[in-house]
C-alpha positions as CSV (number, residue, x, y, z in Angstrom):
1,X,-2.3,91.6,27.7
2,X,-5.7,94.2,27.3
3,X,-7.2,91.7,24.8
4,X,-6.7,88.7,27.2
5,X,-8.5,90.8,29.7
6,X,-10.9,91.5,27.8
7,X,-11.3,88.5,26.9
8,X,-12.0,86.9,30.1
9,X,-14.1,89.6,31.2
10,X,-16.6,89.0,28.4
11,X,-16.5,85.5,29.0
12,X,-17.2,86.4,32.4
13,X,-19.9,88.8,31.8
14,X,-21.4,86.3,29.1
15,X,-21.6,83.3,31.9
16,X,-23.1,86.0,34.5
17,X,-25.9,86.9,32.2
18,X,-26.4,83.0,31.6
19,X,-26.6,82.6,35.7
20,X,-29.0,85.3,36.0
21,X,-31.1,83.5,32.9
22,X,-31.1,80.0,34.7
23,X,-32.1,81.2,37.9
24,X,-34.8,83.3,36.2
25,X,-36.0,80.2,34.3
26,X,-35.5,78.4,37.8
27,X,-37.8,81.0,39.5
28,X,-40.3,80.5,37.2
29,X,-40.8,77.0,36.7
30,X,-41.2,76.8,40.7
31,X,-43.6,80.2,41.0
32,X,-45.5,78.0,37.7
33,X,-45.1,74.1,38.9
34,X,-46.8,75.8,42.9
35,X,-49.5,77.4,41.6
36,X,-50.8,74.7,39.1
37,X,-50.3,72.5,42.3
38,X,-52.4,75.1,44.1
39,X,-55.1,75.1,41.8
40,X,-55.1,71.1,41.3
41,X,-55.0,70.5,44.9
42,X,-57.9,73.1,45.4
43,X,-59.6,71.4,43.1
44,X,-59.3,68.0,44.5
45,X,-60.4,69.4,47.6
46,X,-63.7,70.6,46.1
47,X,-64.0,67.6,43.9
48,X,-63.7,65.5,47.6
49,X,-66.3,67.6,49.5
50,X,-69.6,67.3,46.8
51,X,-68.4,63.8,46.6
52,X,-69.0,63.4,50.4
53,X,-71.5,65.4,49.8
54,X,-73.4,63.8,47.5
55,X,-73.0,60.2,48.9
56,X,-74.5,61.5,51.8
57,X,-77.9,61.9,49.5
58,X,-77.9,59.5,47.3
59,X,-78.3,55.8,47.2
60,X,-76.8,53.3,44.7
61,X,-78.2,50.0,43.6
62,X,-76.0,46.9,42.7
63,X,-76.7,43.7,41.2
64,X,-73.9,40.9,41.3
65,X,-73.7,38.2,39.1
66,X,-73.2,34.1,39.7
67,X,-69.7,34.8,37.3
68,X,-68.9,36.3,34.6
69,X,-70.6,33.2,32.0
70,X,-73.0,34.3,29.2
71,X,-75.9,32.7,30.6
72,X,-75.3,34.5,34.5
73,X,-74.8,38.0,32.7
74,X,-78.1,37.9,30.8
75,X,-79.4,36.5,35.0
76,X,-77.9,39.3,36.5
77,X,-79.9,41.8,33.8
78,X,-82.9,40.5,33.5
79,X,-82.8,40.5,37.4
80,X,-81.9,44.1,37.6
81,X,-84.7,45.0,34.8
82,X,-87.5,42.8,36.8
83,X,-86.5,44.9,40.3
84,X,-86.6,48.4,39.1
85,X,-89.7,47.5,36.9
86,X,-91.3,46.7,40.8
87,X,-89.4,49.3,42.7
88,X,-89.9,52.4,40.2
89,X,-93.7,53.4,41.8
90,X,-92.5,52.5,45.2
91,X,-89.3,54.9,45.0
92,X,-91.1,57.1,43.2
93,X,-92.8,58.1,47.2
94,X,-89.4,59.0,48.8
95,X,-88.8,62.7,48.9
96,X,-85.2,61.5,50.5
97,X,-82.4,58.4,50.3
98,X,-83.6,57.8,54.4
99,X,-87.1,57.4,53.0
100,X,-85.4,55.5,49.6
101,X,-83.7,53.1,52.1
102,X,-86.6,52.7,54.5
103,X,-88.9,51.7,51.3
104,X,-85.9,49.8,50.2
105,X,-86.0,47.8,54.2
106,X,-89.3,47.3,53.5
107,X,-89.5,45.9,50.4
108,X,-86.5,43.5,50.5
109,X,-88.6,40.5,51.1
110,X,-90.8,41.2,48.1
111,X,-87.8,42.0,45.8
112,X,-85.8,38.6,47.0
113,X,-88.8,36.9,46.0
114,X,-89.3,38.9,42.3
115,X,-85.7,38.3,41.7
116,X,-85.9,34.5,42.7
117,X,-89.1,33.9,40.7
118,X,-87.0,36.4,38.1
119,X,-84.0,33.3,38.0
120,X,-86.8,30.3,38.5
121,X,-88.3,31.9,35.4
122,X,-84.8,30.6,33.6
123,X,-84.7,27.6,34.8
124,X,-82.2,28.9,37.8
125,X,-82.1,28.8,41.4
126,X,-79.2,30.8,42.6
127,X,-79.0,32.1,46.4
128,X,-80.5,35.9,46.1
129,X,-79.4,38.3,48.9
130,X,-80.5,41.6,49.6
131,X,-79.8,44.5,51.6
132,X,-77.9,47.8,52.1
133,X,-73.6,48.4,52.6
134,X,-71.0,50.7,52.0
135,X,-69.5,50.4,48.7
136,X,-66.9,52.1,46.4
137,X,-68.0,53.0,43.2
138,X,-65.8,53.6,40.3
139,X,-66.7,57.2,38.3
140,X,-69.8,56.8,36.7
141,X,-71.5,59.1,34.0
142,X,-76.0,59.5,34.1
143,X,-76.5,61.5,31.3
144,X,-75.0,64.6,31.1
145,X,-74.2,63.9,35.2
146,X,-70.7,62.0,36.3
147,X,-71.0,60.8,40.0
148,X,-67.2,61.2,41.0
149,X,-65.3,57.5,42.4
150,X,-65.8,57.2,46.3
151,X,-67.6,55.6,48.7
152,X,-71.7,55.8,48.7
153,X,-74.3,53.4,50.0
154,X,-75.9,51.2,47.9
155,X,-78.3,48.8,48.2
156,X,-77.1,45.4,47.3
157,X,-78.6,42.5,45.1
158,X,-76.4,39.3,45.6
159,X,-76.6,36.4,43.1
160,X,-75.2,33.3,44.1
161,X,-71.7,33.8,45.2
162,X,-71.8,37.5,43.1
163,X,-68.1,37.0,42.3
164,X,-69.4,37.7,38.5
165,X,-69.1,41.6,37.2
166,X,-71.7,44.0,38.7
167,X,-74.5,46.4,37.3
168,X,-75.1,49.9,38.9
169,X,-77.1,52.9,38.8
170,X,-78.7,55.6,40.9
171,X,-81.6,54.3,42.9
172,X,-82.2,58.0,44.5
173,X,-82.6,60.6,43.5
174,X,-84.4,58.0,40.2
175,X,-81.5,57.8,37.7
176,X,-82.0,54.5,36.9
177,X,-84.8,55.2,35.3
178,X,-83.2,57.8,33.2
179,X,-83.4,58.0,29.1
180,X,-80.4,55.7,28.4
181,X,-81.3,56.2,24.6
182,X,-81.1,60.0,24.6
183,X,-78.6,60.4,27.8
184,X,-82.1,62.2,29.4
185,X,-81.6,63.5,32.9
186,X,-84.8,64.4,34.6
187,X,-85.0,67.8,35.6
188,X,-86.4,66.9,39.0
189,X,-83.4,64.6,39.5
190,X,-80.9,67.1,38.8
191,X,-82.7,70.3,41.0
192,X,-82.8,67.2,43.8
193,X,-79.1,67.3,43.4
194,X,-78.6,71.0,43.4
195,X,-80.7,71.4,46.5
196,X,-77.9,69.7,48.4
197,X,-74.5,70.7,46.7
198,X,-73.0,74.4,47.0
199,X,-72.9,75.6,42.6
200,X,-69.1,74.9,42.4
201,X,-69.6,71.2,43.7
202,X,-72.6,70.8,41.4
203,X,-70.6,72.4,38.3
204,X,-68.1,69.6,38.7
205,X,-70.6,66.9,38.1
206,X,-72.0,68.6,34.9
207,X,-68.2,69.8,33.7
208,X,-66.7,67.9,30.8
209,X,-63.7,67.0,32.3
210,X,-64.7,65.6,35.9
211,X,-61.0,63.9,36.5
212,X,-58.9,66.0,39.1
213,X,-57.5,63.0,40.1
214,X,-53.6,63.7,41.7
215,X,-52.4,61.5,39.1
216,X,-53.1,64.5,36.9
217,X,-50.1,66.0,38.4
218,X,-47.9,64.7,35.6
219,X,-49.2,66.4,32.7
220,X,-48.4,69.9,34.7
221,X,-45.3,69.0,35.0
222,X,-45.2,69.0,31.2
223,X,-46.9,71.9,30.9
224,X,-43.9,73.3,33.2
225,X,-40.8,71.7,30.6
226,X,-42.6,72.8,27.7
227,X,-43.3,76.6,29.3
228,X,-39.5,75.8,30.7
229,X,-38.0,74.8,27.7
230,X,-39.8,78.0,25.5
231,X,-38.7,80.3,28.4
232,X,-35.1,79.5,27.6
233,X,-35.4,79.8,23.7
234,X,-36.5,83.2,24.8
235,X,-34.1,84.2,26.8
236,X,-31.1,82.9,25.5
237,X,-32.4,84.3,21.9
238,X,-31.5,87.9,24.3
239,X,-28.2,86.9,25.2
240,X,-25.3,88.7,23.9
């Protein structure tokens, strides 16, 4: 009768120590799975502001092709090449993107007509618009700079219908005019930058890893498992 008692009281004890293990592990994961929620969220939040931030400074230029045809990609380039070839001394007088976009306003007749002469050079005569919206941009990476995704204003070169894929870059501060070859950013681009981002917004653009999008969310929740999952080899490894 002892040795039944026994028994079930070591079987008892055996599945109290397992409880205390799982709730342990339980405690963990949760204390773990919040504060690598904390810190992505915090990031995020950071990652948000020097993007609103740095829209607020910047201006982007666009160029949309005819389609997306051989002959109305090469268009769109040479286009894009002709423009910033008779914007770059212009620009290079704006000490802000207000004064970027007033030159811009004031030039848009002149750079209709160097892009038309551009696509008359080629034997085309698409439409050519011009002129300044609102635009999301993807992420895109200057040099050893990577603009985060979000919405910045950029002034717009239309071709034809522009249903073709686009061409980008930075008009202001002058990143299109950057050292594509060696990935060159000037220095007086980047101190631009920093005048108007705090150092932790500005540290994001030059960081390695720029993503902190939410969608990151599921690799910390491996990281959780696996810390889980080693947690309870630990533990149980203790158990009697």
């Amino acid at each position: 009768m002892n040795f039944h008692k026994n028994k079930w009281y070591f079987f008892l004890q055996k599945n109290s120590i397992f409880s205390v293990i799982f709730i342990f592990i339980g405690l963990i994961s949760i204390a773990f799975a919040f504060t690598s929620t904390f810190i992505h969220l915090q990031k995020n939040s950071v990652y948000a502001a020097a993007q609103q931030e740095l829209a607020s400074h910047v201006v982007r230029f666009h160029v949309l092709a005819e389609s997306d045809s051989k002959e109305d990609q090469e268009l769109k380039l040479l286009v894009k090449t002709a423009v910033l070839e008779y914007m770059e001394q212009p620009l290079a007088r704006a000490d802000s993107a207000d004064e970027a976009l007033e030159i811009l306003e004031q030039y848009t007749d002149d750079i209709i007509r160097v892009a038309s002469d551009t696509l008359a050079e080629q034997g085309s005569y698409l439409s050519v618009k011009a002129g300044t919206e609102r635009v999301y941009f993807p992420e895109k990476t200057y040099g050893d700079l990577t603009f985060p995704a979000g919405y910045y204003t950029a002034y717009r070169i239309l071709l034809g219908s522009g249903e073709g894929q686009n061409w980008w870059c930075v008009l202001y501060p002058p990143l299109c005019f950057i050292d594509v070859t060696h990935s060159i950013v000037p220095e007086e681009s980047k101190e631009e930058i920093k005048s108007f981002l705090s150092e932790e917004e500005y540290a994001l653009l030059i960081a390695e890893d720029n993503n902190f999008a939410l969608s990151d969310t599921d690799s910390n929740s491996q990281n959780t498992i696996e810390i889980r999952s080693r947690l309870f080899d630990w533990l149980t490894s203790l158990a009697p």
